[in-house]
C-alpha positions in Angstrom: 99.2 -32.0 -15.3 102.0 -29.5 -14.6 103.3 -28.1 -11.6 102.1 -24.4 -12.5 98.4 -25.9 -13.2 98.3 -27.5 -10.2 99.5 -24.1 -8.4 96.3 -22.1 -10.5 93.8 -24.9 -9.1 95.6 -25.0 -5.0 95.3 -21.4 -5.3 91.5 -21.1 -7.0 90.6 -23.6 -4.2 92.3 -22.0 -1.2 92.6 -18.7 -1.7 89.6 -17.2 -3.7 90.4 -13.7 -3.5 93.3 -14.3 -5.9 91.4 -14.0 -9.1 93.4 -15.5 -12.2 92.4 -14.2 -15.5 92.6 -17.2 -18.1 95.1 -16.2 -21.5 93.2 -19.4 -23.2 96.8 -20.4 -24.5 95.6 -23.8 -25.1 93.0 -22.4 -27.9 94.1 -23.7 -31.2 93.9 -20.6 -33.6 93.0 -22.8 -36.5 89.9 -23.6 -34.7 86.7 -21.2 -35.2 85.5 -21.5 -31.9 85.8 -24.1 -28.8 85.8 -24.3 -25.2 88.9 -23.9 -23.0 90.3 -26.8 -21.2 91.6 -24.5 -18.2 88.6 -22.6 -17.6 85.8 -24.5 -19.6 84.2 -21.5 -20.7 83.2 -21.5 -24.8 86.0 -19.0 -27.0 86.0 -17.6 -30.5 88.7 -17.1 -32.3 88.3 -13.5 -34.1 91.2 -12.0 -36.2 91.5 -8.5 -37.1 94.2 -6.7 -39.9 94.8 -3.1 -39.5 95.3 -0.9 -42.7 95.8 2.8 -43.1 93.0 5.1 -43.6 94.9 7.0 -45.6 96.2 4.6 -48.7 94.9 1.4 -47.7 97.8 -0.3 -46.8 97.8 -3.1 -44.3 99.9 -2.8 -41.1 100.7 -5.6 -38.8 98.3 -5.6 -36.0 98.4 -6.8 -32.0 96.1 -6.9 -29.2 97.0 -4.2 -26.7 94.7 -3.7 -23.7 92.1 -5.8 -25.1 91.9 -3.5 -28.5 93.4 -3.9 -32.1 96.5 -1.6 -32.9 98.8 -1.5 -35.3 102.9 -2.1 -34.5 104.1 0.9 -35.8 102.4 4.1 -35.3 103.1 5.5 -38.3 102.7 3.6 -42.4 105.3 2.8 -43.7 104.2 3.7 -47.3 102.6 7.3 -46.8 103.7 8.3 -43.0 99.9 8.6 -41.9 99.1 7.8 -38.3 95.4 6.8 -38.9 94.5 3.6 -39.6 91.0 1.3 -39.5 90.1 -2.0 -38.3 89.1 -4.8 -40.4 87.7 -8.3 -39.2 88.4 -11.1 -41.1 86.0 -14.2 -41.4 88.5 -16.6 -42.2 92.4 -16.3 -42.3 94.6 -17.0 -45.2 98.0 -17.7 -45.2 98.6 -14.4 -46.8 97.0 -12.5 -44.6 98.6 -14.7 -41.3 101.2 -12.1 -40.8 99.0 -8.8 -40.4 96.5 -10.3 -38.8 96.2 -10.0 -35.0 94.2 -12.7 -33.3 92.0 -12.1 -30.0 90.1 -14.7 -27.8 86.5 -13.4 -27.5 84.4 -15.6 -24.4 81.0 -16.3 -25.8 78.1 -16.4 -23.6 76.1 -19.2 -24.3 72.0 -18.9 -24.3 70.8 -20.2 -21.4 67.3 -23.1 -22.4 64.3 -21.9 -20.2 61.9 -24.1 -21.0 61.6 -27.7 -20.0 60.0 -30.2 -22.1 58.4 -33.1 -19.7 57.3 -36.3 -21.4 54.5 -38.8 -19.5 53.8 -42.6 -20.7 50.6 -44.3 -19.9 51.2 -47.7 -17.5 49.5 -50.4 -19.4 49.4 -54.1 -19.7 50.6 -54.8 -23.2 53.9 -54.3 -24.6 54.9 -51.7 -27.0 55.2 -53.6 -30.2 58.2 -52.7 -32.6 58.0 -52.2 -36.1 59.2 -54.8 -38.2 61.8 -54.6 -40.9 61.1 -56.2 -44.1 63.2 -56.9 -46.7 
């Protein structure tokens, strides 16, 4: 364990009114989903490629405040400034440098029912089934 985890944990024990917001760095973006080892909470790895709404081209895109923008604010093939968002289910290696990847939490379902299961005391044994061969 490092020295700056074991800051995050001192300071998530001590001082709660520090809240930390967890970057999920140790996500592996070759992974469609899985859960965090810092924070334990289940993440899915969604990538988006911005293109221009005006000839189609794709743009290289980044996550800025939590949305999907292009780099450049203009394209570089027809000088428009309006573009679209595209999500892609899986990434190629073509694609790999458009694409702009963001780390979605997912909340999981939460089971309501309970199933309850009762056995009968009695004298005998269960028998097992036997195998034959």
């Amino acid at each position: 364990m490092s020295l700056t985890d074991l800051l995050i944990q001192f300071t998530r024990i001590f001082l709660p009114s520090l809240s930390f917001k967890c970057t999920h760095d140790k996500i592996r973006p070759d992974v469609e989903q899985s859960y965090c080892p810092d924070c334990g909470k289940l993440i899915r790895n969604e990538w988006y490629i911005t293109r221009c709404s005006c000839c189609g081209v794709k743009m290289k895109a980044m996550v800025k405040n939590g949305q999907i923008v292009p780099q450049e604010h203009y394209c570089s093939n027809c000088g428009g400034e309006n573009f679209s968002v595209e999500k892609v289910d899986k990434i190629n290696f073509i694609d790999i440098n458009f694409a702009a990847l963001k780390k979605v939490e997912v909340e999981e379902e939460v089971i309501g029912s309970t199933i309850r299961c009762w056995q009968e005391r009695t004298i005998e044994l269960p028998k097992l089934p036997v195998l034959s061969r």
